[in-house]
C-alpha positions as CSV (number, residue, x, y, z in Angstrom):
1,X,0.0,0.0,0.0
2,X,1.7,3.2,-1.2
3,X,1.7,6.4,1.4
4,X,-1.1,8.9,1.5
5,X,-1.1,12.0,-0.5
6,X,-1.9,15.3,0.8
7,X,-2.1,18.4,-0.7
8,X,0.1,21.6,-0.8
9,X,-2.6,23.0,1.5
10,X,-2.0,20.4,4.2
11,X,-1.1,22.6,6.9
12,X,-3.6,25.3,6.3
13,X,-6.4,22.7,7.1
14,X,-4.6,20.9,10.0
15,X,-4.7,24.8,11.8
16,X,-8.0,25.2,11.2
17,X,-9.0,22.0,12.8
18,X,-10.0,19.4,9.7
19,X,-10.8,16.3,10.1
20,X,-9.3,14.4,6.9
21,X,-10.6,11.1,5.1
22,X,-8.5,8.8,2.2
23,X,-9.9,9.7,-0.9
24,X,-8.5,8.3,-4.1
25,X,-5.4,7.5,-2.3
26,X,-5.1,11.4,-1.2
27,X,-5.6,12.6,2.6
28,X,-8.8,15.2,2.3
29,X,-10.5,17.5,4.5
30,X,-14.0,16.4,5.4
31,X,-15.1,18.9,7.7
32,X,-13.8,21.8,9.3
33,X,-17.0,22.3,11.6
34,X,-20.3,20.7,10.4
35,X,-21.1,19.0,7.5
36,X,-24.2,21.2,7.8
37,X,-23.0,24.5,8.4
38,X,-20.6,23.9,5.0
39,X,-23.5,22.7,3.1
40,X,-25.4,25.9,4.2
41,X,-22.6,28.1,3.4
42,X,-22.4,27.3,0.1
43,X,-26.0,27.4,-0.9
44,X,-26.4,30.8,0.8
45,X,-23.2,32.9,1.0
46,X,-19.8,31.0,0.0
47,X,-17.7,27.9,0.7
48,X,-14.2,27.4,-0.5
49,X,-12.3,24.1,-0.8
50,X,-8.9,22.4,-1.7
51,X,-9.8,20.1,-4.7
52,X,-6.0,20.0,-5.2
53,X,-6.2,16.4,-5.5
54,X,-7.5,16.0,-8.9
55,X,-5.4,16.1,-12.2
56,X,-4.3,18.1,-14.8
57,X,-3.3,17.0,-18.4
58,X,-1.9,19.6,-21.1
59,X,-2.5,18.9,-24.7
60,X,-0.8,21.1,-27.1
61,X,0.2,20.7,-30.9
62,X,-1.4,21.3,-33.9
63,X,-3.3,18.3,-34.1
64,X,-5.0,18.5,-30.6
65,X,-8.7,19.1,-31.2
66,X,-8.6,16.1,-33.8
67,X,-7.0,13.7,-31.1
68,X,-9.7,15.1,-28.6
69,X,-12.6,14.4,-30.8
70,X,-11.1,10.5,-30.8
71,X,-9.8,10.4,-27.5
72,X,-13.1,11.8,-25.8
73,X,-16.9,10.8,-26.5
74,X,-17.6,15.0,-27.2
75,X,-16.5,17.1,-30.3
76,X,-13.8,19.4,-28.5
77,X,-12.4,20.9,-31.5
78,X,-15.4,22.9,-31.8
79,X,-15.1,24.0,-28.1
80,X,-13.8,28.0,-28.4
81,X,-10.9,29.6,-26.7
82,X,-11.8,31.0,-23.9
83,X,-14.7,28.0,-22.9
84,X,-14.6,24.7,-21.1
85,X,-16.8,21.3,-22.0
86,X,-17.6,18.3,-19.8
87,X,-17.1,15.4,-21.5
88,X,-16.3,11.7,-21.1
89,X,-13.0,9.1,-21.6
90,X,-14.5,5.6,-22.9
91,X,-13.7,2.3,-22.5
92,X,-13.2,0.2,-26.1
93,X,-16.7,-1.2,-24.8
94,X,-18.2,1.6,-24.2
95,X,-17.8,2.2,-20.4
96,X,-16.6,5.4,-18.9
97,X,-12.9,5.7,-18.1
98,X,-13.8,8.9,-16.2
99,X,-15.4,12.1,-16.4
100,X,-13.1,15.2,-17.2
101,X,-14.2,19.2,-17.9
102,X,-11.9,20.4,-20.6
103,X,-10.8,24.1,-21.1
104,X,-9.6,24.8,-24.7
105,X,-6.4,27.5,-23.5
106,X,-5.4,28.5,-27.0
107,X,-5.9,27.1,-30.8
108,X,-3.9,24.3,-30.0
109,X,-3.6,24.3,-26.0
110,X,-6.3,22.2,-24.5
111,X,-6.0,21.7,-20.7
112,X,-8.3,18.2,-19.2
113,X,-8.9,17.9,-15.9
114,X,-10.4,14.9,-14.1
115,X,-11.1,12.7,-11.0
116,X,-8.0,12.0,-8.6
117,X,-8.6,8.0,-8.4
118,X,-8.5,7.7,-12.2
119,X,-5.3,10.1,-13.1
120,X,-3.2,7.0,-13.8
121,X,-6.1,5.6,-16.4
122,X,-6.4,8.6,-17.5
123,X,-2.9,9.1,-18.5
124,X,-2.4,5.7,-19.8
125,X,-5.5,6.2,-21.8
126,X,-4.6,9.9,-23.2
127,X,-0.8,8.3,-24.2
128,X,-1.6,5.2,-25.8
129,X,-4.8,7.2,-28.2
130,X,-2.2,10.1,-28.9
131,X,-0.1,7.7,-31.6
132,X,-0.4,9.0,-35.2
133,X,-1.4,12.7,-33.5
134,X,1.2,15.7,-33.6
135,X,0.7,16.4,-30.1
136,X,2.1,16.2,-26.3
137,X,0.5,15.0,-23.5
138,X,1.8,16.0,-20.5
139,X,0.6,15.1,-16.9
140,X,0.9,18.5,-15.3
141,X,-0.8,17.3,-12.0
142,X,1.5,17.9,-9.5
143,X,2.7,21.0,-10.5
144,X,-0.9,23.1,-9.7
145,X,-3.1,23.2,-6.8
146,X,-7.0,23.6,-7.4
147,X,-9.2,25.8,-4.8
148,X,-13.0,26.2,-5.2
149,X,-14.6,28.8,-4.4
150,X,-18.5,28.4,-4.6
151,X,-22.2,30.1,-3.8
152,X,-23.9,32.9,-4.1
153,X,-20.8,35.0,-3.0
154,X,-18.5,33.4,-5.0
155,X,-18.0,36.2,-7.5
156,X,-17.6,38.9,-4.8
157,X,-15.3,37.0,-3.0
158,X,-12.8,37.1,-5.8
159,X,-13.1,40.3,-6.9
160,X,-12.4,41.5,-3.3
161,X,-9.3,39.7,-2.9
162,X,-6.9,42.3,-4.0
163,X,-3.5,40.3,-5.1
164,X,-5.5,39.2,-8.1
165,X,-5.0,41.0,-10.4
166,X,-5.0,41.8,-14.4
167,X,-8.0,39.6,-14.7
168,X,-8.7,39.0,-18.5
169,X,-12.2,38.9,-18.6
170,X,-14.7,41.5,-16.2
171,X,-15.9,39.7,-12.9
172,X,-19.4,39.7,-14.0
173,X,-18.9,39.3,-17.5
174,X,-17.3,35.9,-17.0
175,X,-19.7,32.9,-18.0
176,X,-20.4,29.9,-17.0
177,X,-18.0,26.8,-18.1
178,X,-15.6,29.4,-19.7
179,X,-12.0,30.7,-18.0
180,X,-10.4,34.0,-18.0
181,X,-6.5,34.5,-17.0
182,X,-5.5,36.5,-14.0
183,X,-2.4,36.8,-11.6
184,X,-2.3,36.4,-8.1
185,X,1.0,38.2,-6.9
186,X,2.7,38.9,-9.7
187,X,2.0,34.7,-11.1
188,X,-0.8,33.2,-13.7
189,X,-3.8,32.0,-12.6
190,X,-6.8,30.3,-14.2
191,X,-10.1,31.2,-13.1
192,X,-12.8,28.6,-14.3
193,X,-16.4,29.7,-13.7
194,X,-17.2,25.8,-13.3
195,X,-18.2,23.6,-10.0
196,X,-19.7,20.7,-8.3
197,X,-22.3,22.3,-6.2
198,X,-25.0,23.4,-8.2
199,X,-23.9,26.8,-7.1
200,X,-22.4,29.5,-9.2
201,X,-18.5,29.6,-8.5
202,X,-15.3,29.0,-9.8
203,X,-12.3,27.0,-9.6
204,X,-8.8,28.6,-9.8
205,X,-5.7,26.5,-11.0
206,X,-2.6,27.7,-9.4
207,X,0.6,27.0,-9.0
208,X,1.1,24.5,-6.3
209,X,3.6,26.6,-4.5
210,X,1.1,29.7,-4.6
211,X,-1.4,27.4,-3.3
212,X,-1.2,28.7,0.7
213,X,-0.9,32.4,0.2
214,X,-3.7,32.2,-2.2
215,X,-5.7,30.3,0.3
216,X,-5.1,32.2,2.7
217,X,-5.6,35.7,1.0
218,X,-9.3,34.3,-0.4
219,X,-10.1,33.4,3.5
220,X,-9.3,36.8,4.6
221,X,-11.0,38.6,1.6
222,X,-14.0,36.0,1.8
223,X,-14.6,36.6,5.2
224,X,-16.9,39.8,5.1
225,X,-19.1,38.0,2.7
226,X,-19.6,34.7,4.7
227,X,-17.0,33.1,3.3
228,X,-16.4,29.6,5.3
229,X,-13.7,26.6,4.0
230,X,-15.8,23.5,3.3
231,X,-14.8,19.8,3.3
232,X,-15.6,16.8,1.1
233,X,-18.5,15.8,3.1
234,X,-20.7,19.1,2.2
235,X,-19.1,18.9,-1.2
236,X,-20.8,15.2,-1.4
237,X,-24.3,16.0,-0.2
238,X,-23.8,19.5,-2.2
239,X,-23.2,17.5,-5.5
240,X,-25.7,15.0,-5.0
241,X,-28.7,17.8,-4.8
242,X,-27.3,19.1,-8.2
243,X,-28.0,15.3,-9.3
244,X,-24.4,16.0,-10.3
245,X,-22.5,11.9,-10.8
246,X,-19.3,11.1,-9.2
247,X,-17.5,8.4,-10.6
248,X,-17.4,5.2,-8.5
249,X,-20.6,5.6,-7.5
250,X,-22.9,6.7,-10.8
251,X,-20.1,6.3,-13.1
252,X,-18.0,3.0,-13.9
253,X,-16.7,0.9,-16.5
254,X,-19.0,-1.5,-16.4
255,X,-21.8,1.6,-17.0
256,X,-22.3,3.1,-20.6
257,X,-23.4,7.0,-21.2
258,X,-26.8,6.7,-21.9
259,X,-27.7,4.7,-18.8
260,X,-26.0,7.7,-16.7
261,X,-28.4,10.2,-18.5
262,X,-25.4,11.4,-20.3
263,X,-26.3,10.5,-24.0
264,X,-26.3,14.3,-24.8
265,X,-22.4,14.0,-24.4
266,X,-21.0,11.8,-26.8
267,X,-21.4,12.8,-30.1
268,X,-22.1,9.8,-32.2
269,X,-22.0,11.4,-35.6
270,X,-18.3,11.6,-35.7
271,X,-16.6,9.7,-37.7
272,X,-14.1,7.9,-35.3
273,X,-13.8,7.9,-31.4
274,X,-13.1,5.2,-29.2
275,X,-16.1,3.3,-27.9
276,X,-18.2,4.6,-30.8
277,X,-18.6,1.2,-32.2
278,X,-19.7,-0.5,-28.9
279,X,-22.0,2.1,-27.9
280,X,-23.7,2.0,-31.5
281,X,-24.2,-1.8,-30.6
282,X,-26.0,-1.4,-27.8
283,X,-28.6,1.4,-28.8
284,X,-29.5,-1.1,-31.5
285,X,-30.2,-4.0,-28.8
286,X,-33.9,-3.7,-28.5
287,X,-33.5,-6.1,-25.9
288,X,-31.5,-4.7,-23.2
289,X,-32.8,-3.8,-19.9
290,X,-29.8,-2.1,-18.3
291,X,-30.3,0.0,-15.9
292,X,-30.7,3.2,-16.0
293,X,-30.0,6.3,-12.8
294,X,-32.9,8.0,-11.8
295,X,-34.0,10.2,-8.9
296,X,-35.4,8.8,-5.6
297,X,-37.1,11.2,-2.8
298,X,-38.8,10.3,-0.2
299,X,-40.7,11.7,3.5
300,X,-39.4,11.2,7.0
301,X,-35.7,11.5,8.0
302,X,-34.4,7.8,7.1
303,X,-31.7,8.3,3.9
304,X,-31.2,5.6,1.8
305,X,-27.3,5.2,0.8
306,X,-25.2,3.3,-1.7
307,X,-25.5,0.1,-1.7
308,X,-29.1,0.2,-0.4
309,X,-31.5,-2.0,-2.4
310,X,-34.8,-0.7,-4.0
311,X,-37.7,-2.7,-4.5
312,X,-41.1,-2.7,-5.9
313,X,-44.3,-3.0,-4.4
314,X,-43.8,-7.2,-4.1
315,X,-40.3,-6.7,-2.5
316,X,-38.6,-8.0,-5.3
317,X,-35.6,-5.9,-6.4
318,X,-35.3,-3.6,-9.3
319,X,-32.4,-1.5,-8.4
320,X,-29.5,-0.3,-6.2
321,X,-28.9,3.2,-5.0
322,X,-25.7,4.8,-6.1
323,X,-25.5,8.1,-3.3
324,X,-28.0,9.2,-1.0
325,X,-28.3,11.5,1.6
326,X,-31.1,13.5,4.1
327,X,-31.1,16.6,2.0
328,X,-30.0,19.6,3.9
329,X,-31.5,21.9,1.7
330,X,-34.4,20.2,0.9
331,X,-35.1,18.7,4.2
332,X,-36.2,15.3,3.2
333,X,-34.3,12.0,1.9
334,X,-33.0,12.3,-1.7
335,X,-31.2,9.5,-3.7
336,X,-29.6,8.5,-7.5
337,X,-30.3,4.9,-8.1
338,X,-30.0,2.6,-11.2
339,X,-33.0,1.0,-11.5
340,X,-35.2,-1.3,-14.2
341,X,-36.1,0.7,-17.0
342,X,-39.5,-0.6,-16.1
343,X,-39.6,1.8,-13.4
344,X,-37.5,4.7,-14.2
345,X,-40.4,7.1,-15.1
346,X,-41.4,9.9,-12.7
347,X,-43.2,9.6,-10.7
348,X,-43.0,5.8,-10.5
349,X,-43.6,4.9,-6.2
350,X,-40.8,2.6,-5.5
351,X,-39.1,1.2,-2.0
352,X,-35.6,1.7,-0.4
353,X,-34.3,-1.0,1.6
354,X,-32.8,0.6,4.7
355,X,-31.6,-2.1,6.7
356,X,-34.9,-4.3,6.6
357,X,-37.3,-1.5,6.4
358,X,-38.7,-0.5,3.2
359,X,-39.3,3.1,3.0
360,X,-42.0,4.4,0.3
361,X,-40.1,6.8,-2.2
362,X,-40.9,8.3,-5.6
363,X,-39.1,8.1,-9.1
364,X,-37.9,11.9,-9.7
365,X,-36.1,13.8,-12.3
366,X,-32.6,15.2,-11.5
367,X,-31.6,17.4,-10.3
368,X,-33.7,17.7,-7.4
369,X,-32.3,21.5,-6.3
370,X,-31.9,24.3,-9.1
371,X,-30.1,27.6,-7.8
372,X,-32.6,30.4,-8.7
373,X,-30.1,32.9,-11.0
């Protein structure tokens, strides 16, 4: 078993008292205070965290937005400088590899960044598709840190912190999955109006040795506008009211796009991309019954969680749930399952297992909370 990771920002979070959990091999705040009062932050003022943890690839050459469109299920060389694109890394059979959000930099600059527990796949996968392509891939990971910064606040909070500077783009004329350039002392940043939280907000790459002066000046700017540092557990329950998937849970090898609700990415009129051909086999399989992730609510206070079963009416199972949580928002249990096509329409009354007890709950669309703009 190799050591645990941590972050440049290790010692910022052991001072102000985190409690830390393994994730993807990396050591992670999960709390500072309450999972609640994070949760709360970000959904009314601002919450910042260290998503350090997750990697960075750099594609550059002249043939980078055709080795994207085969490499990744989406059509990236129509993305536009400036603008970022979720997409998805498949499997030769049609399974997702991860899910990454990729910025297009310059004409042929393309920066990828996805989940922590698949950068080594990820790598391996970008290198061995980039034969043939006049390209570099570089993994870049460990030379950035990542901090969010999200919620209603969010904006404010960066303006007000004064060593950034030269910012390319006008705070409120930034937009949503695009990136402007900045500095923060004197050095580049990236800010990326993206997130996890169904909040507005933005992520800023920095450079990893930047990392704890930048933390540190977006606390103290942050703090007039309710500005609190969040861990992985709000970030979780946060995510999973945006009906937002996070791979291992909704997302696998072993599941295909359109089961996930993300047919919408992969763009099956190009020509060539890996997976294409396995995913082309499967839509014309009248036959198949594969699951497919829906929405689960339901009353009282008893939270359903992965791994749970859901049955129907007769007990017998037609699903498992993937994440769930007792909304903190909402105020009532909330899950994503995959269940029988059979029963993935809304409002279709289903039952969650919780340890013997079946609770009644309802099919629902995702996501189940919408930040009003």
């Amino acid at each position: 078993m190799s050591d645990p990771r941590y972050t440049p920002l290790r010692e910022r979070h052991e001072a102000l008292g985190a409690s830390f959990t393994d994730f993807g091999g990396w050591q992670m705040p999960v709390r500072y205070t309450s999972d609640l009062a994070e949760h709360h932050a970000v959904r009314e003022s601002a919450g910042m965290f260290d998503i350090s943890h997750m990697a960075e690839f750099s594609v550059r050459g002249e043939g980078a937005g055709a080795f994207l469109d085969y490499a990744l299920a989406g059509r990236l060389s129509a993305l536009a400088v400036g603008k970022a694109k979720y997409s998805l890394l498949l499997a030769e059979s049609g399974g997702i590899i991860d899910d990454v959000i990729v910025y297009r930099l310059a004409d042929d600059d393309f920066l990828i960044i996805s989940n922590a527990g698949n950068r080594h796949a990820v790598s391996a996968a970008l290198s061995a598709r980039s034969d043939g392509f006049p390209l570099v891939v570089q993994d870049v990971s460990d030379d950035y840190a990542l901090i969010a910064v999200q919620g209603p606040q969010a904006e404010a909070v960066l303006a007000a912190t004064t060593d950034i500077t030269d910012v390319s783009i006008p705070w409120d004329e930034q937009k949503y999955y695009a990136w402007a350039s900045a500095n923060y002392d004197g050095k580049p940043v990236l800010l990326a109006r993206t997130g996890y939280t169904g909040e507005d907000g933005f992520e800023v790459l920095v450079a990893a040795d930047d990392a704890a002066a930048l933390w540190d000046a977006l606390l103290e700017a942050g703090a007039p506008h309710g500005l609190v540092p969040a861990g992985l557990a709000a970030r979780d329950t946060l995510r999973l009211e945006a009906g937002m998937p996070l791979y291992g849970h909704e997302l696998s090898l072993d599941t295909r796009p359109s089961q996930a609700g993300l047919g919408r990415v992969v763009v099956t009129a190009k020509e060539r991309f890996v997976g294409k051909e396995a995913l082309l086999a499967a839509e014309q399989d009248a036959t198949t019954d594969a699951p497919v992730l829906v929405g689960l609510v339901a009353e009282g206070k008893r939270a359903g969680r992965a791994g749970y079963a859901v049955v129907d009416a007769e007990g017998t199972a037609i699903g498992e749930i993937t994440s769930g949580a007792l909304s903190p928002t909402l105020g009532h249990p909330i899950a994503m399952a995959y269940v029988h096509p059979s029963s993935a329409e809304a409002g279709t009354a289903v039952f969650l297992d919780v340890r013997g007890t079946r609770i009644p709950a309802t099919v629902t669309a995702l996501p189940f909370y919408r930040r009003t703009k």
